[in-house]
Structures are given as structure tokens and as C-alpha cells.
mmCIF file as gemmi writes it, N, C-alpha and C atoms, coordinates in Angstrom:
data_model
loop_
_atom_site.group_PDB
_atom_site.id
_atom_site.type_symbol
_atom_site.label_atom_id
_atom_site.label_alt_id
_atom_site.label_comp_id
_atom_site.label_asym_id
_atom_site.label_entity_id
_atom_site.label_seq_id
_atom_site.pdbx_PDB_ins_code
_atom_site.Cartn_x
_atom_site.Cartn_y
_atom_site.Cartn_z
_atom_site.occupancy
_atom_site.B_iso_or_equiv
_atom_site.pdbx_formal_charge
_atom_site.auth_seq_id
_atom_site.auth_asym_id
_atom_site.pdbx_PDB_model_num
ATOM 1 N N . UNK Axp A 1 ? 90.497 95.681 85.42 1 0 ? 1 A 1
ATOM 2 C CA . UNK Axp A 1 ? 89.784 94.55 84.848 1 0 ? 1 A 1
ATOM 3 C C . UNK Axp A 1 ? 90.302 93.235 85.436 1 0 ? 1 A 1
ATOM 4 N N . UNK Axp A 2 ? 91.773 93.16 85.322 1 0 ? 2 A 1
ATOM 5 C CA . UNK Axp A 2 ? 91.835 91.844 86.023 1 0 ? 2 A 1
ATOM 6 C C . UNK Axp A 2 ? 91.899 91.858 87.66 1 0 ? 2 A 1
ATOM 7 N N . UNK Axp A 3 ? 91.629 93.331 88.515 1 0 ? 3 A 1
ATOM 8 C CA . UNK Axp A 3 ? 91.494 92.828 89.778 1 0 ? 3 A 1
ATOM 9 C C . UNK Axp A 3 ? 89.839 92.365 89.482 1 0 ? 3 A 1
ATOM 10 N N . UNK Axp A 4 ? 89.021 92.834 89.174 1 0 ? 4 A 1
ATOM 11 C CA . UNK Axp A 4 ? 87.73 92.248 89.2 1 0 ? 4 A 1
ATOM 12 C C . UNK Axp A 4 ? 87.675 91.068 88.563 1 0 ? 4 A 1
ATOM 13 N N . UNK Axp A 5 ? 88.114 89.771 87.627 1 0 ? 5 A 1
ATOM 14 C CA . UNK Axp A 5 ? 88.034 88.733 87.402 1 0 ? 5 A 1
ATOM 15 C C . UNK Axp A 5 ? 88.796 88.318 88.439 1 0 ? 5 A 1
ATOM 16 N N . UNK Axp A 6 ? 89.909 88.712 89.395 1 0 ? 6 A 1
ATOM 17 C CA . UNK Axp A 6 ? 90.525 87.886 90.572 1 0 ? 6 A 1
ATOM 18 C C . UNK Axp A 6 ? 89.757 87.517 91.818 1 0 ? 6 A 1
ATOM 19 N N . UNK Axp A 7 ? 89.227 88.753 91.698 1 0 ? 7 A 1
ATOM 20 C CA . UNK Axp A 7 ? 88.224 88.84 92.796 1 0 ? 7 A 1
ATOM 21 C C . UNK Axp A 7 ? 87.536 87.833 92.851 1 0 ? 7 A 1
ATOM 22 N N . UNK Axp A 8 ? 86.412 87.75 91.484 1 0 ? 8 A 1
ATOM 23 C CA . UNK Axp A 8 ? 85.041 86.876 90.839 1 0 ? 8 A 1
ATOM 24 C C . UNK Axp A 8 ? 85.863 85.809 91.611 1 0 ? 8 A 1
ATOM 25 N N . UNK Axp A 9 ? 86.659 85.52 90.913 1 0 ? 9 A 1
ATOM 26 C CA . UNK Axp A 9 ? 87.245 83.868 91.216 1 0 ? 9 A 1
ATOM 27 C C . UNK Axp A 9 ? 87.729 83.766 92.858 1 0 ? 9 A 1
ATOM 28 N N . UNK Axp A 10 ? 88.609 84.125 93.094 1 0 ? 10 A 1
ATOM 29 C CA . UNK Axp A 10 ? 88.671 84.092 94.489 1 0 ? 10 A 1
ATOM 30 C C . UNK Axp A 10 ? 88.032 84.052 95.464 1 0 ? 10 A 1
ATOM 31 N N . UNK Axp A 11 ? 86.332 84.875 95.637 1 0 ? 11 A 1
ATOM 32 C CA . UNK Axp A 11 ? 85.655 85.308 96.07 1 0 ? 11 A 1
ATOM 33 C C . UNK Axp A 11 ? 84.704 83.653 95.83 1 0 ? 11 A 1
ATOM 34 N N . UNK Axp A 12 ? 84.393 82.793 94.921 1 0 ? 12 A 1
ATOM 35 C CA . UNK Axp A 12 ? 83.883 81.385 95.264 1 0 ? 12 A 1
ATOM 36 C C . UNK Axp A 12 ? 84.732 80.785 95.313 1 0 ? 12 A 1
ATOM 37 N N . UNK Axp A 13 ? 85.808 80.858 95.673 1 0 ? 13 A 1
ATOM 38 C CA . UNK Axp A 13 ? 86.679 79.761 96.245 1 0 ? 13 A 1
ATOM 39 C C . UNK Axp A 13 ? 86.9 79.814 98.077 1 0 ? 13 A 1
ATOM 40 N N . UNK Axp A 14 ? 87.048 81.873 98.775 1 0 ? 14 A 1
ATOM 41 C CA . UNK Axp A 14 ? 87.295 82.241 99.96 1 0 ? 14 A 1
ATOM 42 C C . UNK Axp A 14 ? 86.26 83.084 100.308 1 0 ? 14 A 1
ATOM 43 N N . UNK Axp A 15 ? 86.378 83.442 101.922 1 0 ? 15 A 1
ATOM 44 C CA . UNK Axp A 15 ? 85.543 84.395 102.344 1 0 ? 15 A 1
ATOM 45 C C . UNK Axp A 15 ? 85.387 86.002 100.93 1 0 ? 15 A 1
ATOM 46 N N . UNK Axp A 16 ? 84.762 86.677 100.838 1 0 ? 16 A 1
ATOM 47 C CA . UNK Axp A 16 ? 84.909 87.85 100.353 1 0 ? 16 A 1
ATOM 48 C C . UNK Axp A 16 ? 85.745 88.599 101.072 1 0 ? 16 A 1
ATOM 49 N N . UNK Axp A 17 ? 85.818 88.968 102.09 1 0 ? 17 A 1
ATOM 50 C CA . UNK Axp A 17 ? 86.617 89.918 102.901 1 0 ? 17 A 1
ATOM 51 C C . UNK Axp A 17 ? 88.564 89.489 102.851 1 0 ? 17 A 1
ATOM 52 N N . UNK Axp A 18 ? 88.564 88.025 102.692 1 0 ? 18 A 1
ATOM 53 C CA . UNK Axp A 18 ? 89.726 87.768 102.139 1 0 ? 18 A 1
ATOM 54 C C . UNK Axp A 18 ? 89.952 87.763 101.174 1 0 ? 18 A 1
ATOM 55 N N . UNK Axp A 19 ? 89.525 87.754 99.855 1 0 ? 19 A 1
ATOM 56 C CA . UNK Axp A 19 ? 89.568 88.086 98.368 1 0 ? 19 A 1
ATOM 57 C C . UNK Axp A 19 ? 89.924 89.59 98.245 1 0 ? 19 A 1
ATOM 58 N N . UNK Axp A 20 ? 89.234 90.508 98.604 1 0 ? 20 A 1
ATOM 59 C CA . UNK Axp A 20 ? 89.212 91.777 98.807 1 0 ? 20 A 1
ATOM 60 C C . UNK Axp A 20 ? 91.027 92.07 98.886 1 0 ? 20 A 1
ATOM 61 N N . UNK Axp A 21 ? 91.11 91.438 100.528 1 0 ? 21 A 1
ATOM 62 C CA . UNK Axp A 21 ? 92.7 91.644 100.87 1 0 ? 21 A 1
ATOM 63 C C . UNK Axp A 21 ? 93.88 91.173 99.865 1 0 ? 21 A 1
ATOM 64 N N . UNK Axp A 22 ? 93.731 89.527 99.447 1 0 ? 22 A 1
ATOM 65 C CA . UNK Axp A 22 ? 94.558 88.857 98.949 1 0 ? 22 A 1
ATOM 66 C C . UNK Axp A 22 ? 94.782 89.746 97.183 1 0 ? 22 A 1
ATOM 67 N N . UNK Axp A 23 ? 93.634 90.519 96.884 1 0 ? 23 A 1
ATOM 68 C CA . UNK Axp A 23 ? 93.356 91.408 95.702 1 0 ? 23 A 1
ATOM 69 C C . UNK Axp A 23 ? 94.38 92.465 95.811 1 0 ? 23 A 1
ATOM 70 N N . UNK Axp A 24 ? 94.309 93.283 96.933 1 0 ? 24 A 1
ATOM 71 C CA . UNK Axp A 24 ? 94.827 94.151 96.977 1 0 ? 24 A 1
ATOM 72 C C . UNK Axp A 24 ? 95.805 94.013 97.496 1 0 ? 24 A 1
ATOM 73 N N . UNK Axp A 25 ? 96.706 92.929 98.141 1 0 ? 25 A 1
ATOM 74 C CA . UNK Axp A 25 ? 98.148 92.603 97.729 1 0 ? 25 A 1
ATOM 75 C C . UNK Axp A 25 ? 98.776 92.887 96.601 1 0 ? 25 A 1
ATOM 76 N N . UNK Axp A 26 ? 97.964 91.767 95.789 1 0 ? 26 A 1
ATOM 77 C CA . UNK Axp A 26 ? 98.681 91.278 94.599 1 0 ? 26 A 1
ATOM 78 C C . UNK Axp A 26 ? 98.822 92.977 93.755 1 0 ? 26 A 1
ATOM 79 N N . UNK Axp A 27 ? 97.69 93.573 93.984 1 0 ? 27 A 1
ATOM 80 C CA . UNK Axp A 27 ? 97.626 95.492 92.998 1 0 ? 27 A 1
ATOM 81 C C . UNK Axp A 27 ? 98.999 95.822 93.909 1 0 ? 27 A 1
ATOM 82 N N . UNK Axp A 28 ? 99.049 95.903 95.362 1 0 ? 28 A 1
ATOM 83 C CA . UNK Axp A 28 ? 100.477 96.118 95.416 1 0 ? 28 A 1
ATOM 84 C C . UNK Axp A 28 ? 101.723 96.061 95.477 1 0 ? 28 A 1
ATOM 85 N N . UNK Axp A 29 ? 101.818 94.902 94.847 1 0 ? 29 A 1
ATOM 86 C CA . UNK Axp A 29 ? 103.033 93.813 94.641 1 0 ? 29 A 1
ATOM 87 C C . UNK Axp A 29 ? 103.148 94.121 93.399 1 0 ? 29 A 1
ATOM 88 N N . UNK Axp A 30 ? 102.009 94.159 92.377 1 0 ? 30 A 1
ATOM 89 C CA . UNK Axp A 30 ? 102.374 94.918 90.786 1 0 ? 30 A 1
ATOM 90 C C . UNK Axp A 30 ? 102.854 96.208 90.974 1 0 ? 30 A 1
ATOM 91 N N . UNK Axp A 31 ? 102.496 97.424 91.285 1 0 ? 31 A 1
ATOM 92 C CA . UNK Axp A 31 ? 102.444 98.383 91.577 1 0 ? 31 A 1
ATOM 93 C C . UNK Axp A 31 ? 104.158 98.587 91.935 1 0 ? 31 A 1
ATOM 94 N N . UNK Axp A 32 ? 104.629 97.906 92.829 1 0 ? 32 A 1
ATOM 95 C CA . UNK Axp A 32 ? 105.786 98.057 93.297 1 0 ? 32 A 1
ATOM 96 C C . UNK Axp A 32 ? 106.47 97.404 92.215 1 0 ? 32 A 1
ATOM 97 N N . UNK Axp A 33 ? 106.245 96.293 91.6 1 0 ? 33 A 1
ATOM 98 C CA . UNK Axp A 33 ? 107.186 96.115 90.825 1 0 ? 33 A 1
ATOM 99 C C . UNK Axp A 33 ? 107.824 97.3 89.558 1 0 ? 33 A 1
ATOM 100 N N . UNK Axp A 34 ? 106.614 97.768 89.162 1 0 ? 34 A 1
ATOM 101 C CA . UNK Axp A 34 ? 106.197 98.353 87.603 1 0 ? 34 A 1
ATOM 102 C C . UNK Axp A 34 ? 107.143 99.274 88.246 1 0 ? 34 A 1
ATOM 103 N N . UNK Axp A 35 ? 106.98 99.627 89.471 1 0 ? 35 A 1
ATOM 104 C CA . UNK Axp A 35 ? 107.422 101.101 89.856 1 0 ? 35 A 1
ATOM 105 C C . UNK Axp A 35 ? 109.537 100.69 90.133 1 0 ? 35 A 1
ATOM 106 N N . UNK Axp A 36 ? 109.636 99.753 90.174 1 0 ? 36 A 1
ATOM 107 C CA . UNK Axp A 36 ? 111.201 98.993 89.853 1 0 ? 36 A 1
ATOM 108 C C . UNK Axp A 36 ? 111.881 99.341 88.855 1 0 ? 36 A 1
ATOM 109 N N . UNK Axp A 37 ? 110.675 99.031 88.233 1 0 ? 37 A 1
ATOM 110 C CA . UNK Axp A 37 ? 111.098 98.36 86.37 1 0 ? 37 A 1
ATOM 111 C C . UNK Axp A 37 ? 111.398 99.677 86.075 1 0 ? 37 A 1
ATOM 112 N N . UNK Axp A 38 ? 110.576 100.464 86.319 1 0 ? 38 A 1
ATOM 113 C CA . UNK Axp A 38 ? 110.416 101.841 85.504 1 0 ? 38 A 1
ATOM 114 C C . UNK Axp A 38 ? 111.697 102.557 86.095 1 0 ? 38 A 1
ATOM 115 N N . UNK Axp A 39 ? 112.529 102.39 87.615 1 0 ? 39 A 1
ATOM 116 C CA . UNK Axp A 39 ? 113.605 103.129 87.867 1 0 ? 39 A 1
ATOM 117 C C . UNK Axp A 39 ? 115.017 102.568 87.034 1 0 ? 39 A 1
ATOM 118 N N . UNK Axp A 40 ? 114.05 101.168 86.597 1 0 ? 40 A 1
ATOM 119 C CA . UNK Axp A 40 ? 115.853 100.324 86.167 1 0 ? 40 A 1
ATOM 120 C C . UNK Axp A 40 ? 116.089 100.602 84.612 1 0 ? 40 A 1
ATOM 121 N N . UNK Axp A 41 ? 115.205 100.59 84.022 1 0 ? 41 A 1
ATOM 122 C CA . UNK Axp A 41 ? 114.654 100.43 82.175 1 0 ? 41 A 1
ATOM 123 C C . UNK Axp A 41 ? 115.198 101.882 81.812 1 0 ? 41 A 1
ATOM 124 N N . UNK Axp A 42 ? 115.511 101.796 81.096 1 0 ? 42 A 1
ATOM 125 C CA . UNK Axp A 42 ? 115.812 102.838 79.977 1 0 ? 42 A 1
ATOM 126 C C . UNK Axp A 42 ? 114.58 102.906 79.082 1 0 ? 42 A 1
ATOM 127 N N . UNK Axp A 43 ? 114.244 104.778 79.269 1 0 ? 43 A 1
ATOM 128 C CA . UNK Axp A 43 ? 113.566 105.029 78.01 1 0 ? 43 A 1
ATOM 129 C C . UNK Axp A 43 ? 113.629 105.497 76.813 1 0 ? 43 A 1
ATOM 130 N N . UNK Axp A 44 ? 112.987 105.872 76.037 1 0 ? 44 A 1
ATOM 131 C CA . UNK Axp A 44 ? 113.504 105.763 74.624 1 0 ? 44 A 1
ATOM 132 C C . UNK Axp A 44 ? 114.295 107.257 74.456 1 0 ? 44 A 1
ATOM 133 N N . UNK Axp A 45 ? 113.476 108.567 75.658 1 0 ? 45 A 1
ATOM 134 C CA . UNK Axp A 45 ? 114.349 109.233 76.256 1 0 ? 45 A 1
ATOM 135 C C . UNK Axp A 45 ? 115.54 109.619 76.52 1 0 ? 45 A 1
ATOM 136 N N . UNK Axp A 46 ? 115.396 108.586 76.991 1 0 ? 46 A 1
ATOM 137 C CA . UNK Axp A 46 ? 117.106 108.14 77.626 1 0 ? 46 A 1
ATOM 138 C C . UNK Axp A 46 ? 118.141 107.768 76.457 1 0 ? 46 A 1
ATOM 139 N N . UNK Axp A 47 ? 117.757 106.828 76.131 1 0 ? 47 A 1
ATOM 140 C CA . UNK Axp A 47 ? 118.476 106.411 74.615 1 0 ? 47 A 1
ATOM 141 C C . UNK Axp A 47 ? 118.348 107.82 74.076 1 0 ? 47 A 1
ATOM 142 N N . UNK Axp A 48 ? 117.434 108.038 73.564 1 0 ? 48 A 1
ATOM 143 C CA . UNK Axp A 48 ? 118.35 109.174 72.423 1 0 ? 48 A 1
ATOM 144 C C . UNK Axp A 48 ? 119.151 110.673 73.241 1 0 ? 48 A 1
ATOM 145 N N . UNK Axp A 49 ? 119.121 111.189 74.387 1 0 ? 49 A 1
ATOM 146 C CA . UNK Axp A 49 ? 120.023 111.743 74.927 1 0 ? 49 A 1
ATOM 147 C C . UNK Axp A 49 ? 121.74 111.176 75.171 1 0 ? 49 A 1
ATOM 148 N N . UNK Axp A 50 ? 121.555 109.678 75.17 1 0 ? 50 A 1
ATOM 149 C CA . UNK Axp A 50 ? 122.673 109.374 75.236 1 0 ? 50 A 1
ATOM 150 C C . UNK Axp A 50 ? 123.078 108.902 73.939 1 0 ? 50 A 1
ATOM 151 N N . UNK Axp A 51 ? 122.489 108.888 72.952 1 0 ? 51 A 1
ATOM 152 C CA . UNK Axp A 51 ? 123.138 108.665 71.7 1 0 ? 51 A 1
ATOM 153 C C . UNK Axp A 51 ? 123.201 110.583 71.17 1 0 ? 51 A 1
ATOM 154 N N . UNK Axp A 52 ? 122.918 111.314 71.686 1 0 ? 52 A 1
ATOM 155 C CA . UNK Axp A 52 ? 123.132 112.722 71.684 1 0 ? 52 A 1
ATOM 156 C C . UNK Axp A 52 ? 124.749 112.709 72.31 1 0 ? 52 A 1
ATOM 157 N N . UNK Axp A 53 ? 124.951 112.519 73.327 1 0 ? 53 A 1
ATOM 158 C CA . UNK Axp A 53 ? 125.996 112.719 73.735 1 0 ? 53 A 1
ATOM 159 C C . UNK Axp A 53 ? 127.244 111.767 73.176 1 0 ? 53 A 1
ATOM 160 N N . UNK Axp A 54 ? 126.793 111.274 72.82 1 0 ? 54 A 1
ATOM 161 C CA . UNK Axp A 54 ? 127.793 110.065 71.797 1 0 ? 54 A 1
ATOM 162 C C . UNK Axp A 54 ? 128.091 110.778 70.648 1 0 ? 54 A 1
ATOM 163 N N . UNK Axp A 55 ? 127.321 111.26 69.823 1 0 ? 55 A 1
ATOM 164 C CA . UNK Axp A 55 ? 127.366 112.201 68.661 1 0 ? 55 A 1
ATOM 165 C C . UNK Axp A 55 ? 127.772 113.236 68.775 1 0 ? 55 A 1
ATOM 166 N N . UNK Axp A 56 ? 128.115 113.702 70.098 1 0 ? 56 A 1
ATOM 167 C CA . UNK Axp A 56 ? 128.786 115.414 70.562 1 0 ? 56 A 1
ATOM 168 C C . UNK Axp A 56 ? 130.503 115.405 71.044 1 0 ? 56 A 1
ATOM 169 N N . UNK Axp A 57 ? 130.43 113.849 71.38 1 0 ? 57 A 1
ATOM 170 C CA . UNK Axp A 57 ? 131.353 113.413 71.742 1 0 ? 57 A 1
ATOM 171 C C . UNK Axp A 57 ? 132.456 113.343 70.306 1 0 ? 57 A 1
ATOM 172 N N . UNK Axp A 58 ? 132.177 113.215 69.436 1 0 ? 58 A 1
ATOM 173 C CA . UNK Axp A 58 ? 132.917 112.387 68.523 1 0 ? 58 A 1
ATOM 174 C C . UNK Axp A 58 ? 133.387 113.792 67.303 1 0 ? 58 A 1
């Protein structure tokens, strides 16, 4: 949804064929980030295995 409102807009401001591109940057500049976040973040997963091992510990 929001590559198609980036587009809309971009697309009367630049050529289309550069909207297109500058679009599909930005999807893979998110893409890579999310895909960061998700190696660095702890999930809720995670938390409770390690509050498992905290509790096995003790």
C-alpha cells in the first residue's frame, strides 16, 4: 500500500520509469533493514528460553 501511494506521488513529480526505480530502492532498503532488526531483537521466544534457563539454573 504504501509503495503504491509513493509511486502516485513520485510519479507527478518524475519520469515514471524513475519512480518505479527510486520505489523499489526504498522496498529494498526496508527489506534489508527489517531483515537487521529481526537478526538483532530478541523474541518473545527467546526471552522465555532464557528465562527457562535462568530458572534451571537456580
Amino acid at each position: 500500500m504504501f509503495d503504491i501511494q509513493l509511486f502516485q506521488i513520485l510519479k507527478q513529480k518524475i519520469e515514471e520509469q524513475e519512480a518505479k526505480a527510486l520505489v523499489s530502492f526504498v522496498d529494498g532498503k526496508t527489506k534489508d533493514n527489517n531483515q537487521v532488526n529481526l537478526n538483532i531483537l530478541a523474541t518473545k521466544e527467546d526471552i522465555f528460553k532464557l528465562e527457562v534457563k535462568i530458572a534451571d539454573a537456580k
